[in-house]
C-alpha positions as CSV (number, residue, x, y, z in Angstrom):
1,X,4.8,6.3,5.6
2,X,2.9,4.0,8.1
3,X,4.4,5.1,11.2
4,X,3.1,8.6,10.8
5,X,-0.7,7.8,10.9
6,X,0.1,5.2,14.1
7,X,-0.7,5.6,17.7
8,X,-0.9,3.8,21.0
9,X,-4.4,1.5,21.1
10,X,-4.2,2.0,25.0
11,X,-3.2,4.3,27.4
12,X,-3.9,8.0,27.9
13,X,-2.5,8.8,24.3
14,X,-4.6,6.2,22.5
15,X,-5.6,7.6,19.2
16,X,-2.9,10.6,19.2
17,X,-0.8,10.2,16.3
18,X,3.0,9.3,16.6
19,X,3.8,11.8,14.1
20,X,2.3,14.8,12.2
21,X,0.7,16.7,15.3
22,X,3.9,18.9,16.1
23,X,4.3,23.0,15.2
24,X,6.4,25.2,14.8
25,X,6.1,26.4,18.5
26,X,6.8,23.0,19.8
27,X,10.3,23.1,18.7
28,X,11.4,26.6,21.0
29,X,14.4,25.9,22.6
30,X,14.7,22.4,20.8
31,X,17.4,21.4,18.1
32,X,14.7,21.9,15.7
33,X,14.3,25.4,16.9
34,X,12.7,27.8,14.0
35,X,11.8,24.8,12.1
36,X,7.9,23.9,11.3
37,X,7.5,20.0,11.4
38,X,4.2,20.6,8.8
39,X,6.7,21.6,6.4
40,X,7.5,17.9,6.6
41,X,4.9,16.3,7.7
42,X,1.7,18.6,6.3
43,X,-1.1,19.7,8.2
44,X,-2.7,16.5,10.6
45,X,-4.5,14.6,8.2
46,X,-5.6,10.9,9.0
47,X,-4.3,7.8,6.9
48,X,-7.2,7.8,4.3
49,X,-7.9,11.6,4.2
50,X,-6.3,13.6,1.3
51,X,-3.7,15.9,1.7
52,X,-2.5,17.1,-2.0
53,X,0.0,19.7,0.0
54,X,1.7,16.8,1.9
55,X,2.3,14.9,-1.5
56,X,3.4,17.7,-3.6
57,X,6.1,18.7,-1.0
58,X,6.8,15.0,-0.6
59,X,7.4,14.8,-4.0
60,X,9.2,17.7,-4.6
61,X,11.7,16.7,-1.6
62,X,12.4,13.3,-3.5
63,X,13.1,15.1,-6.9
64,X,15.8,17.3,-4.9
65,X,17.2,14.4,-3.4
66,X,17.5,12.7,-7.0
67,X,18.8,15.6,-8.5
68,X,21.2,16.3,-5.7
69,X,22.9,12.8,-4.9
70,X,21.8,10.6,-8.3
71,X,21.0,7.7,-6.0
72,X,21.1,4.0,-7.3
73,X,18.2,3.4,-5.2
74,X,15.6,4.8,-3.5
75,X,13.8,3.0,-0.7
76,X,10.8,4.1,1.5
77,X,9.5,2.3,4.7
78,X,5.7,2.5,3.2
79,X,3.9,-0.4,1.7
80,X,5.5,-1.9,-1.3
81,X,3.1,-3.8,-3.6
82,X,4.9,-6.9,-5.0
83,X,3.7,-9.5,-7.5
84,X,2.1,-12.7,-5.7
85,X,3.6,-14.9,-8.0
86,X,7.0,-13.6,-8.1
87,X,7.4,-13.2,-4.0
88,X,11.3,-12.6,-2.9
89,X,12.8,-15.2,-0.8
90,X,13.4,-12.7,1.9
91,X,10.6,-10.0,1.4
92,X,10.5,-7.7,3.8
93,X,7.5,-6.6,6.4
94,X,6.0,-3.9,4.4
95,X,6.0,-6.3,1.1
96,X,1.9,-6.8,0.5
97,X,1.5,-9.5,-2.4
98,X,-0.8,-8.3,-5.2
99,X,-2.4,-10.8,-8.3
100,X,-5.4,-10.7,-10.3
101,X,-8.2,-11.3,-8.0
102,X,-6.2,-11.6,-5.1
103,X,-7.1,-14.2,-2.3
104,X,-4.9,-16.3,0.1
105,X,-1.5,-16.5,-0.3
106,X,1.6,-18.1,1.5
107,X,3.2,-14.5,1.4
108,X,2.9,-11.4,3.6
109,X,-0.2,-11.2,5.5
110,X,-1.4,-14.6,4.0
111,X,-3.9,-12.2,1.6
112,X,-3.1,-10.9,-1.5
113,X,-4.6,-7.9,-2.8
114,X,-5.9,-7.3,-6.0
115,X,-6.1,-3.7,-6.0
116,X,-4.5,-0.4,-4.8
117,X,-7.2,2.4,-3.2
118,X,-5.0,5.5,-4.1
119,X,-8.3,7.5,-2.4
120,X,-9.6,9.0,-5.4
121,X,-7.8,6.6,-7.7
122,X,-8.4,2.5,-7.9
123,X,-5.5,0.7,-9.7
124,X,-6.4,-2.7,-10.8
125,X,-4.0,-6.2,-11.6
126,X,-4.4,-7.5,-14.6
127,X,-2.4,-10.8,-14.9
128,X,0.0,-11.0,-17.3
129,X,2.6,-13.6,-18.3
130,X,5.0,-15.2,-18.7
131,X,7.5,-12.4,-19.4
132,X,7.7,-13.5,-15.3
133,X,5.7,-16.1,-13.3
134,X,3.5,-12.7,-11.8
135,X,4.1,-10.3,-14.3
136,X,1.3,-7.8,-13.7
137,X,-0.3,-4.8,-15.4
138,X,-2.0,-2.2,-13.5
139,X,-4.7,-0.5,-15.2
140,X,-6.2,2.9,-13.5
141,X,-9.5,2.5,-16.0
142,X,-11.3,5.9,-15.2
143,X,-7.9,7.4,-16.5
144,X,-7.4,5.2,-19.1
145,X,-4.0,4.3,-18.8
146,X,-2.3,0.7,-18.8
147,X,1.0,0.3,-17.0
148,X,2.6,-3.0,-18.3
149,X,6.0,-3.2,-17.9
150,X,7.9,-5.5,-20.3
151,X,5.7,-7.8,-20.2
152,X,3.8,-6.6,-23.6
153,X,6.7,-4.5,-24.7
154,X,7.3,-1.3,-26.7
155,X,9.4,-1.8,-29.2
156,X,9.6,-5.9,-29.1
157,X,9.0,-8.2,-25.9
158,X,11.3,-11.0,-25.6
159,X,9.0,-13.9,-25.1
160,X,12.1,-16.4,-26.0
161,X,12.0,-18.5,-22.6
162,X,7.9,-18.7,-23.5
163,X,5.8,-20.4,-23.7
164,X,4.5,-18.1,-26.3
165,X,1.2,-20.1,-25.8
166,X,0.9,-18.3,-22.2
167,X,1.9,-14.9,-24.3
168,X,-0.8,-15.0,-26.4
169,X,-3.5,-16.4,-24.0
170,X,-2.0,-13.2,-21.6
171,X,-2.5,-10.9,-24.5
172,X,-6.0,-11.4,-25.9
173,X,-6.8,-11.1,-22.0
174,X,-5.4,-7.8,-21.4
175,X,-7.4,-7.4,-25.0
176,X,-10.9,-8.1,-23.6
177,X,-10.1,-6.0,-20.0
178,X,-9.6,-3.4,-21.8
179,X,-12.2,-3.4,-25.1
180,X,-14.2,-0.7,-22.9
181,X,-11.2,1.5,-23.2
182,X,-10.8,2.5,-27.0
183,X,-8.7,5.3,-26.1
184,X,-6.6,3.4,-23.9
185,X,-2.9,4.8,-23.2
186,X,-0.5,1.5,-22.4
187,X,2.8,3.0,-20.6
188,X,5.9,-0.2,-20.8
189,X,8.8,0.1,-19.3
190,X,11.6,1.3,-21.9
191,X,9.4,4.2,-22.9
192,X,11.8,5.6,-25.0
193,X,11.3,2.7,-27.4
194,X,7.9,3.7,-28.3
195,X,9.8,6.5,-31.0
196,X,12.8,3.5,-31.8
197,X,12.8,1.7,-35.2
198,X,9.6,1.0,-36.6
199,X,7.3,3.0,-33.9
200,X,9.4,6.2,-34.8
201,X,8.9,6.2,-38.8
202,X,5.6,7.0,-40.2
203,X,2.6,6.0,-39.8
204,X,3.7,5.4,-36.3
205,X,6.2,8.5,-35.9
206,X,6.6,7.6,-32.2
207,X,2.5,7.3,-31.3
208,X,2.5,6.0,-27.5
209,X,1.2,2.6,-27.8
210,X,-2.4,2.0,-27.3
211,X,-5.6,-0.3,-27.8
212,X,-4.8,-1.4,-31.7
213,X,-1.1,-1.8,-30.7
214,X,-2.7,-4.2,-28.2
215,X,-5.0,-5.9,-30.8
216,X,-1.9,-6.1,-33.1
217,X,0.4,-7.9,-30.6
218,X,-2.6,-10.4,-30.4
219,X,-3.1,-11.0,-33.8
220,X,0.7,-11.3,-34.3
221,X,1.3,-14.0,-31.4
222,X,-2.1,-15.6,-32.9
223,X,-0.1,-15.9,-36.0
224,X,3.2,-16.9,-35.4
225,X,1.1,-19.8,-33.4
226,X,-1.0,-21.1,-36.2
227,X,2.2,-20.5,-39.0
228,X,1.0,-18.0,-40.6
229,X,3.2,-14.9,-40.2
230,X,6.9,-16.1,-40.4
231,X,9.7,-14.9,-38.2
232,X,13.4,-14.1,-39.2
233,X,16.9,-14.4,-37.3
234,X,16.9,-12.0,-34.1
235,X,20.3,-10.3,-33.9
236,X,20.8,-11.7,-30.3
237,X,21.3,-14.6,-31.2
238,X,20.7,-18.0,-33.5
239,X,17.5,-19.0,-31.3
240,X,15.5,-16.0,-31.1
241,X,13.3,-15.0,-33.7
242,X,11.8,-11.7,-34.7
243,X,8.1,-11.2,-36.3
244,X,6.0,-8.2,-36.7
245,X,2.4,-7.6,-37.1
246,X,1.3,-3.7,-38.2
247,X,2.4,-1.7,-34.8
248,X,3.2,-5.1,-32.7
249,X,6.5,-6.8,-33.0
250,X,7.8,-9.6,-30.6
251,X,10.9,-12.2,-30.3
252,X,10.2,-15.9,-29.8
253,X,12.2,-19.3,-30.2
254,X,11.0,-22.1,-32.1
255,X,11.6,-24.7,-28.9
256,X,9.2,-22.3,-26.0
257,X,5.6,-21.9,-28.6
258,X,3.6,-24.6,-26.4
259,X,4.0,-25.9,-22.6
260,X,5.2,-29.4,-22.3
261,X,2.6,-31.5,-23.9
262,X,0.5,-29.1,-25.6
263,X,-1.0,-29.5,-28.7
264,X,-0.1,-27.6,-31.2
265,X,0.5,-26.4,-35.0
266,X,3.5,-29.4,-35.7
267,X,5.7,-27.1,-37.9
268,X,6.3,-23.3,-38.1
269,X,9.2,-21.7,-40.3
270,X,11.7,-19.1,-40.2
271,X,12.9,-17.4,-43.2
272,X,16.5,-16.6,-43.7
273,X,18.7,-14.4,-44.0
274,X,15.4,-12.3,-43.5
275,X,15.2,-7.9,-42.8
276,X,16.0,-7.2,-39.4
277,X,19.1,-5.2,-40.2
278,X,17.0,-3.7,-42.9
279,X,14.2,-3.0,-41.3
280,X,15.7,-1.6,-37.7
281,X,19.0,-0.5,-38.9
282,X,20.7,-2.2,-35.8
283,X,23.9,-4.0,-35.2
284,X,24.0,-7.5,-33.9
285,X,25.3,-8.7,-30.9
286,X,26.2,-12.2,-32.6
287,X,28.5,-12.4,-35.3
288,X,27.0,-15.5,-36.4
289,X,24.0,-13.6,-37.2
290,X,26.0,-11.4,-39.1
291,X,27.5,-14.3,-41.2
292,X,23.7,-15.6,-41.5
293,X,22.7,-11.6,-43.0
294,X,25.0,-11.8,-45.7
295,X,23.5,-15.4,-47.4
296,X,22.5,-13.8,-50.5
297,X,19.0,-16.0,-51.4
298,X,16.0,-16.9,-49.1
299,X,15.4,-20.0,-48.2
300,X,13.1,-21.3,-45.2
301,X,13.5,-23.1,-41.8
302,X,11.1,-25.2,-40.7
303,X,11.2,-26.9,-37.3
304,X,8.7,-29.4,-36.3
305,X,7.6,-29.1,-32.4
306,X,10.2,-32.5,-31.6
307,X,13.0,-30.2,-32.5
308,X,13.3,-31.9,-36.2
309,X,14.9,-29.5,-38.6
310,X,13.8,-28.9,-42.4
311,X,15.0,-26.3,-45.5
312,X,12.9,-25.8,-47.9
313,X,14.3,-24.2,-50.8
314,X,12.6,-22.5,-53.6
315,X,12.5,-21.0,-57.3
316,X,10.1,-19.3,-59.4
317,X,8.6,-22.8,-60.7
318,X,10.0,-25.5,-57.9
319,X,11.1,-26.1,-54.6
320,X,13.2,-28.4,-53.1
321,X,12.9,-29.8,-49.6
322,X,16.2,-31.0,-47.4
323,X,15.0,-33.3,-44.6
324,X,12.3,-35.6,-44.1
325,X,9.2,-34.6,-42.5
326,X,6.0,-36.0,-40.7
327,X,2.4,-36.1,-42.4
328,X,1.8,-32.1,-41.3
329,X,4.7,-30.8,-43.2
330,X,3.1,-30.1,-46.2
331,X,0.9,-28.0,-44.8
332,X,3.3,-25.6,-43.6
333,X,5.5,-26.0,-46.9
334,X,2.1,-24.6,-48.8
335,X,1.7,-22.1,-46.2
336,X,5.6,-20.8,-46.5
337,X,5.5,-21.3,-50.8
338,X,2.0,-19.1,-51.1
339,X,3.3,-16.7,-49.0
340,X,7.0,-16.1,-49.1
341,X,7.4,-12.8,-47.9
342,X,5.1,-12.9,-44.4
């Protein structure tokens, strides 16, 4: 932790390091009598020179803590890297803000970093919202491996609050950071989930996500953006939405696709009672979701971006429309009759 590689900057022990310099010998006729401080401490070894013994026994004295006392929480006086964009109210000292690029910042040492030297490992930010303001991946590219939290998800990311606008601009950037990477591993955060529902059946059979499942949450946010791949009821609840592209799946709401004022494809429609249950096997959590799973024909809702709502009804040779809709409705309506199963 930082206090073991400190020491005074004046005096006659300027340089000599608070902690880690001790032996075995130093303890005779101390409490720590018969115990070697090296043990804790490994051998004297500067801030930025590796010590893979120190960090093994480190680590190893962390797991038997865990195993021994299950703690809620675990909390070390090193430096904690936190995201820029989602600073604490009441951070902390040892908090160092970290973004995408870094540069000034109103939090911690009034810099934020943009990557973490590891000594023979370089993590990088990549920027990625809105699951949170300064949701972050970090990618350790010699490795190839993507750590991304919740923010892309591993079984569905919830990108209800939105905008899903921000999602998919977020997406098709962590897309082109990584195209030199086609054997990219991405690691989220419920890593269990990448062998639940439709990742755990073939062709999937639980595959850790990678590149394409990257590329196919891109094309799926692309698509539920322009209308052209059509969610269904979440079982959450009545405003969340589930669509799924190949490997990628996501929830969204109808009300959160743009930011205020964006421009935007007018209508996009839901169809209902839709597959979830089906296609996951899960329970709800609503039981008005349940009631909307037993409607026993299809039929579509389509909301226009004011928050105008539409059913469109449909046969074999006809359809009939409930609601009144502006100039860009028909477009949709074609889009949801030539394709009523997307």
């Amino acid at each position: 932790m930082p206090v073991r590689y400190g020491s005074d900057e004046t005096g006659p022990l300027k340089g000599v390091l608070y902690d880690c310099v001790l032996t075995k010998a130093d303890g005779k006729g101390r409490w720590w009598d018969g115990m070697d401080p090296q043990q804790l401490n490994g051998r004297p070894h500067g801030k930025d020179e590796p010590c893979p013994e120190f960090v093994e026994n480190f680590m190893l004295r962390t797991q038997d803590l865990i195993d021994k006392y299950n703690p809620d929480l675990l909390y070390f006086d090193d430096n904690l890297y936190y995201p820029d964009l989602d600073w604490p109210a009441q951070a902390p000292p040892n908090y160092v803000p970290i973004r995408e690029g870094g540069g000034p910042t109103n939090h911690g040492d009034g810099m934020a970093v943009s990557q973490i030297d590891l000594g023979n490992r370089l993590i990088s930010a990549v920027a990625i919202p809105p699951h949170s303001p300064g949701s972050t991946a970090y990618l350790d590219a010699e490795n190839r491996l993507l750590i991304t939290g919740d923010a892309i998800g591993s079984a569905w990311p919830y990108i209800q609050m939105g905008p899903l606008s921000r999602y998919d601009q977020s997406v098709h950037h962590i897309e082109e950071v990584t195209r030199p990477y086609p054997d990219l591993a991405a690691l989220p955060a419920h890593f269990y989930q990448t062998g639940a529902w439709a990742r755990g059946r073939a062709p999937l059979n639980g595959r850790p996500l990678d590149r394409q499942y990257i590329t196919d949450m891109a094309a799926l946010a692309d698509g539920v953006l322009a209308g052209t791949i059509t969610g269904e009821p979440f079982f959450a609840g009545v405003e969340a939405y589930w669509a799924k592209n190949d490997s990628a799946q996501m929830v969204y709401s109808l009300s959160t696709l743009y930011r205020q004022g964006e421009a935007g494809e007018p209508y996009h429609a839901v169809r209902i009672p839709g597959n979830f249950k089906r296609d996951t096997g899960m329970d709800t959590f609503d039981p008005r979701i349940d009631a909307i799973s037993k409607i026993a024909a299809d039929f579509y809702l389509v909301r226009e971006t004011s928050g105008e709502s539409l059913f469109l009804l449909h046969g074999s040779t006809s359809a009939l429309l409930i609601g009144s809709g502006g100039p860009h409705a028909s477009h949709c309506l074609g889009r949801v009759r030539g394709n009523p199963h997307r």
